[in-house]
N, C-alpha and C positions, 0 to 999 in steps of 0.2 A: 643618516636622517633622510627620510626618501623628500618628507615636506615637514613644514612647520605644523604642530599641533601642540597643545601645553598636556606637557606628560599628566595633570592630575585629571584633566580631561578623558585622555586617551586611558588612564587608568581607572576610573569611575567612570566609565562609562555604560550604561544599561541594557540591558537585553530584555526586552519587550517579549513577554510569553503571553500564546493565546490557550489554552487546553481546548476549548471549542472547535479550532481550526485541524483539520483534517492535513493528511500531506499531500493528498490528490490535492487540494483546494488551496496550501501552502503552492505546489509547481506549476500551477495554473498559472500564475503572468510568466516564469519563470518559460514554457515551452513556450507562449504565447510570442512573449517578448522575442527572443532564440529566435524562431520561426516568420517574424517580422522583420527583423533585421538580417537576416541572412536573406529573404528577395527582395529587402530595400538596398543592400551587397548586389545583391545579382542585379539590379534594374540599372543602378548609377555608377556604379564600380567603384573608383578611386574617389567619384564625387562623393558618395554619399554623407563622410562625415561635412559637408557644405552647408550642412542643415539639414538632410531628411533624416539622418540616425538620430540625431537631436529628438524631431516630434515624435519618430518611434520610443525614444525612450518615456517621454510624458505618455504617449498611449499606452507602453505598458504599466506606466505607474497608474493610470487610469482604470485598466482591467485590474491590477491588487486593489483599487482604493471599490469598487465594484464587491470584490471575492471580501473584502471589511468588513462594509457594510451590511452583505449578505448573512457576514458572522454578528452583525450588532458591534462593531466596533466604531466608536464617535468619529466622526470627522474631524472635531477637532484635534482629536489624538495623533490621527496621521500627518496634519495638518503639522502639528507640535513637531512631530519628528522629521515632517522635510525642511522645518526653518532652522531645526538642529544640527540638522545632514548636512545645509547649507551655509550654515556657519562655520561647521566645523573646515569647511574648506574654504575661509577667506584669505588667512595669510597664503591658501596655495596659490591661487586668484591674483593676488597682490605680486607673487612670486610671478609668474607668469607674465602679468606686466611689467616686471623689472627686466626679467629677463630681455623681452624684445627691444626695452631703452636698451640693456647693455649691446645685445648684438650691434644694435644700430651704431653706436659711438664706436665700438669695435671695430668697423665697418670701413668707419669712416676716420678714424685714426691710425689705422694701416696697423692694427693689431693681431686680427684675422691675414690679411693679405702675408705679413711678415711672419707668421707661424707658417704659414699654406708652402712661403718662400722657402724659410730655413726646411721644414720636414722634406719636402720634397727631393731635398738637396741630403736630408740624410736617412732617410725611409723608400726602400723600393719595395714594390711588387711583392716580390718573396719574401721579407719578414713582415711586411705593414701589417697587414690583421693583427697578426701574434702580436708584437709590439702593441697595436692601440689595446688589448687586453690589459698587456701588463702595464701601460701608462696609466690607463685607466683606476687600473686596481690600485696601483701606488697614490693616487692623490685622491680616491675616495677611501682606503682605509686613513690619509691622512686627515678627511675634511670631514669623516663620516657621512657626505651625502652624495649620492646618486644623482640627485636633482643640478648639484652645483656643479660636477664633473662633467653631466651630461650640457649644461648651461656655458662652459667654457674651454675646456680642452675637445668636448666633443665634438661642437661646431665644428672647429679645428679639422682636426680629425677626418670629418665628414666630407669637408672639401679639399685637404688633403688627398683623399682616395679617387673623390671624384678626378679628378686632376691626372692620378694617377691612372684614371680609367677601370677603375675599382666602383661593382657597383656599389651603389649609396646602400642598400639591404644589408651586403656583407658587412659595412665596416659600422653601420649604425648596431648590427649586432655584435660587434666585436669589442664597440663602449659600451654598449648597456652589458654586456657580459662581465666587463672587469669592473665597471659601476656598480653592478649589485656584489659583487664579489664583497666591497667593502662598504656596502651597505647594510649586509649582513653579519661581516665580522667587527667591524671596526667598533669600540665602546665607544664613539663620541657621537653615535649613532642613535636615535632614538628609538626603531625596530629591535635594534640590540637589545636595550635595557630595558623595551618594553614584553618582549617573550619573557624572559624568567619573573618578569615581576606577573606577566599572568599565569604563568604554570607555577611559582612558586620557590624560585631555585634562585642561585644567587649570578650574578653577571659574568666573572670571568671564568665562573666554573661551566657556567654557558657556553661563553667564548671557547673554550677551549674543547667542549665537547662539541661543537659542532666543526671542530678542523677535523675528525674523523669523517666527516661527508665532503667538505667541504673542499680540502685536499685534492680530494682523485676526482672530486667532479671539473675544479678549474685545472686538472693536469689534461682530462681529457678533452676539454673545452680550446686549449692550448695546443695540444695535436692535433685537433682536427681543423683548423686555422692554419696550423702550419706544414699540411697536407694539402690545404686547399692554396696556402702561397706558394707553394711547388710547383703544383699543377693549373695556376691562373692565368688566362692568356687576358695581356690587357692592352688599349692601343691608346693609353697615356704616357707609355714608358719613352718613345720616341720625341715628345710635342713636350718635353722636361724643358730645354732650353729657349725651347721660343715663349714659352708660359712664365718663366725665372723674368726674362728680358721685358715681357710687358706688363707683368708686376712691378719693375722698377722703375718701365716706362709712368705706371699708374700713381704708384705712392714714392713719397721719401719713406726707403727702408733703412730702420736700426735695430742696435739691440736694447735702446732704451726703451724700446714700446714695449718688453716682457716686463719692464716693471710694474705694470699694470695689472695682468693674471698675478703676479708672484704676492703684492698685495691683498689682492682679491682674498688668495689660497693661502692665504698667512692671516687674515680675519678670521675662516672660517675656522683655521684649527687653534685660532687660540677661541674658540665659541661664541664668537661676535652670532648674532641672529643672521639667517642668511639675507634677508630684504635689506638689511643696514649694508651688510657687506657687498651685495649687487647694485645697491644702488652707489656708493663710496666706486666702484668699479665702474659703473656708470659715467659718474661727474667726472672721474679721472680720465676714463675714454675721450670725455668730450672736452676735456684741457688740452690733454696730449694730440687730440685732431686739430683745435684753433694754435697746435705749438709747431708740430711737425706736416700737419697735410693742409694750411691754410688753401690752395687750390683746389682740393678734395670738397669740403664744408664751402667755399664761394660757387662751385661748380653746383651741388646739391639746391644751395638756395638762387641757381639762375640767375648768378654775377659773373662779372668780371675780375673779380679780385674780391677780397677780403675786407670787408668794416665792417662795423661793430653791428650793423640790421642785418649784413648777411651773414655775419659769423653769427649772431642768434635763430637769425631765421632758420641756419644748413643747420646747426646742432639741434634744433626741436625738428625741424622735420627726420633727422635723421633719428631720431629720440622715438618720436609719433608714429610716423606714416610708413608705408612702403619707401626703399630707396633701390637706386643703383648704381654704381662707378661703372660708367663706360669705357671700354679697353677697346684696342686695337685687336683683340685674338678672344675670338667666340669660344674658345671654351671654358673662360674664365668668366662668361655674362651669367652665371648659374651662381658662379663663387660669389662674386660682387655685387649681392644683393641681398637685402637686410629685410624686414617684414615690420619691425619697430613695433611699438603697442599696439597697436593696432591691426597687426597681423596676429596675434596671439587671442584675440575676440573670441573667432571661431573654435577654439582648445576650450577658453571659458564658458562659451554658449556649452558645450558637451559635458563637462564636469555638471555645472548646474543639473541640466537634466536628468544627470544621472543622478545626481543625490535627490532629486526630485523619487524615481523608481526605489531607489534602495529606502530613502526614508520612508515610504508611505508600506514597504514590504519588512519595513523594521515594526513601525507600528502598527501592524495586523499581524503580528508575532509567528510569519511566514518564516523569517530570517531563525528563528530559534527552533520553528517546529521542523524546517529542514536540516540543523544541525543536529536535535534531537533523532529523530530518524535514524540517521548515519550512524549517530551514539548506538542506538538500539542493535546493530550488526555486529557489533564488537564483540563477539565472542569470543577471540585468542588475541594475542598478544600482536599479530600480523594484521588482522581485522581491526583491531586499533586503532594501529599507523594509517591502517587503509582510510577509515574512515575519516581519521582526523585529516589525512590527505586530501581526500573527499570535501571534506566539508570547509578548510581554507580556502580549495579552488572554488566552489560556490560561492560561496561568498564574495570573493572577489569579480565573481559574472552578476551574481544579483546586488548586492551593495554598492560594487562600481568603490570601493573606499578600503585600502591596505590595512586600515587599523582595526577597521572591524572583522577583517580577513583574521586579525592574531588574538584580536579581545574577545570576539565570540565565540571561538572553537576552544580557547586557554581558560575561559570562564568553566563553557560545560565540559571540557575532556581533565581537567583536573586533578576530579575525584575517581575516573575511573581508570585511571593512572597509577593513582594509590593505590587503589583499590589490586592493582593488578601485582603490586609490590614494584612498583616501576619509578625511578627515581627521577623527579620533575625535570631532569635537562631531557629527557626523551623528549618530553612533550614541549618544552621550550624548542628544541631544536628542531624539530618537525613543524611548529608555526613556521617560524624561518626558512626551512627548504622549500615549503610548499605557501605559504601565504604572503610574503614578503616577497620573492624575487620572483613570483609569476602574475602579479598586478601589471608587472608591465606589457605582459602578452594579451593584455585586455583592451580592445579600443575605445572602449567607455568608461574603462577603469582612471581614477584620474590621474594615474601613476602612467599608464599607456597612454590616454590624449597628451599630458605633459611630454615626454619623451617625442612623441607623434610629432606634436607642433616642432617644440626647442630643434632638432634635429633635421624636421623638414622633411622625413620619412613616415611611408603610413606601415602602421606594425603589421601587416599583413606579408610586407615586404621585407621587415625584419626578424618576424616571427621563427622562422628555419635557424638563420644564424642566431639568434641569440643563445647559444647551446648552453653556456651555462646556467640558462632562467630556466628553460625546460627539460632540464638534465637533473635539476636538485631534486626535486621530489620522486623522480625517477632511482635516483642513487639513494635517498632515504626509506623506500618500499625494499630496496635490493638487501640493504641494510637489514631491515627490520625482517623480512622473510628469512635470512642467513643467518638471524640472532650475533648482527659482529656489531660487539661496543653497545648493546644494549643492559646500561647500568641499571641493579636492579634498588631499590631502595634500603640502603643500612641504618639498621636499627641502634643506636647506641646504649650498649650494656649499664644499666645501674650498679655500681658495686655497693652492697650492703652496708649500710652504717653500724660499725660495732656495738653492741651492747653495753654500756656503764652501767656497774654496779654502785649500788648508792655508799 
């Protein structure tokens, strides 16, 4: 589950055709947009998601709602489809606020600090990358979401390496790698169950055709991690025990504080919703801070000790606001430090925007005349893949939204599937390489602001390493060119009903 959406939504969902509109006249915001944002990149660099990628995203929903109306298309139609767009992404919204309560409690409960302590002590240098793949992978094919892995082991994780003197690029691509791993395999997963139900095929027959890519893309994803642990020169490996020492100078460390994630990761795979189970993680963060760091939460809220105004006070501002645990050793002032709700604004301002462009580019039936296009190239069985390739990754630049990335190409490449005698886990498994695990390489996409914020990394940074998100559609074209594992559709024989004589 990358975010919350109610499957009959995500399954009924409509594709807005224009015939009027042209495909010059469809990529018009689409270059425009592109081209604005790459010298609002160039002008602010790291700042610009701050707010200028934001307004470029409303200007370019501005130039589609322009190329509409030029076609006769209502305003209020587009209008319709951005308060759609943006619904459709409240519980992500909501998720995202929870999120930054939990880091905060996390924080401030010595939950974070006590993962950072123990990995440290049993993660170096040379396996860490590899390792947070395969952590990763193991508790998102358990939880089936990317969102929540990335929301709680990943943190982790993240400043784990840092620590380790790993940069933060590497290792944020070395979660989101084993994160989608089982975002895309896992059935408790909603991308999962939502590819076959748009190409038409059934769930584990999905599941199981899509280990033929899947396999060799995370074995190679795993070598080239642990070629790069080999060869990593880092200057955390030294500053290990002085970093252990003012961790414990900081917090009271146990091993009681893991029963906090172990809950958490024990809601989600018995399918508690994730908002109940991050927020359940949340209030327990903030028990277990007023039980075990009462000096943590009195220090936060600018006391001298612990009562009852300051033990509310430090739990909501740690909850709400930016925080810090001040330490004796600066390189742990990066780790000890929380964003709370409030730090997560800026991830929500972005998302909006974007389903602002993507909606108003759904209702001027841009989104379907460009996947139609793509359709139109399909002439072999290569050109297919290609396009259906093609037309996920667009989607996911112009949409900014993962589900429209696998309901709009699964809609129109369906029938030309059949058509090809090609048996619907092709085309299910090809949304999935290419539309599912490369939203994250989008930083408008809300799948990439999500991971951007939660993580504290900007995807530009973890773009390279993420090798298994840019590797899948890669290895699905290789596939598809080399005809290996391309099932063709079997017909099942009638046997004739005998003749009775009267």
């Amino acid at each position: 589950m990358a975010k919350p959406k109610p499957k009959e939504q995500q399954q009924n969902a409509t594709v807005n055709e224009n015939n009027e509109l042209s495909i010059f006249e469809a990529l018009i915001p689409v270059v425009v947009l592109v081209a604005m944002l790459a010298y609002n990149v160039y002008v602010f660099g790291d700042d610009a998601l701050s707010g200028s990628n934001q307004f470029i995203l409303l200007l370019g929903g501005a130039v589609a709602a322009v190329v509409g109306i030029r076609n006769k298309v209502p305003y209020k139609r587009m209008l319709a489809e951005v308060a759609e767009n943006v619904k459709s992404t409240t519980g992500a919204l909501l998720i995202l606020l929870m999120v930054g309560a939990l880091a905060g409690t996390w924080l401030a409960s010595g939950i974070i600090p006590a993962m950072i302590y123990y990995g440290l002590q049993v993660l170096n240098p040379t396996i860490f990358l590899a390792a947070c793949v395969i952590i990763c992978a193991v508790i998102s094919v358990a939880t089936g979401s990317s969102w929540t892995t990335s929301a709680t082991v990943g943190i982790a994780l993240v400043g784990i390496g840092e620590a380790l003197g790993i940069g933060m690029g590497m290792t944020a691509g070395a979660v989101l790698s084993g994160a989608y791993f089982g975002d895309k395999l896992s059935p408790l997963s909603d991308t999962t169950n939502l590819a076959p139900a748009m190409a038409g095929g059934e769930l584990f027959t999905h599941i199981k055709y899509m280990l033929y890519t899947t396999v060799p893309t995370i074995s190679v994803t795993l070598l080239v991690f642990i070629i790069i642990g080999l060869n990593i020169d880092t200057s955390g490996q030294a500053d290990v025990a002085s970093i252990l020492t003012s961790i414990e100078a900081s917090f009271n460390i146990n091993g009681w504080l893991f029963l906090v994630p172990v809950v958490v990761v024990g809601l989600i795979i018995k399918k508690t919703p994730p908002l109940a189970a991050l927020l359940v993680g949340t209030l327990l963060g903030a028990l277990f801070a007023l039980i075990f760091q009462p000096n943590v939460v009195a220090g936060i809220a600018g006391a001298q000790q612990l009562d009852l105004q300051s033990g509310y006070r430090g739990i909501l501002e740690a909850i709400t606001v930016s925080t810090e645990i001040p330490t004796d050793n600066q390189a742990l002032s990066d780790l000890f430090a929380a964003k709370g709700m409030a730090g997560m604004l800026g991830t929500i301002w972005l998302i909006v925007c974007a389903m602002v462009f993507g909606g108003v580019m759904d209702g001027i039936g841009a989104l379907a005349r460009i996947t139609k296009a793509l359709l139109s190239l399909a002439s072999s069985t290569f050109s297919l893949f290609a396009s259906t390739v093609g037309s996920c990754l667009a989607l996911n630049v112009t949409a900014s939204d993962q589900y429209l990335a696998i309901v709009v190409p699964g809609k129109m490449f369906s029938k030309a599937y059949a058509d090809k005698g090609l048996a619907p886990e092709n085309l299910s498994r090809t949304l999935e390489d290419s539309g599912t695990v490369t939203s994250v390489l989008i930083p408008w996409n809300t799948c990439g602001a999500y991971h951007s914020g939660v993580l504290g990394v900007g995807v530009t940074d973890y773009f390279f390493y993420a090798v298994f998100n840019w590797l899948s559609p890669i290895m699905t074209l290789l596939f598809a060119a080399f005809n290996i594992k391309i099932k063709q559709l079997v017909h099942k024989k009638v046997r004739p009903v005998p003749e009775t004589t009267p």
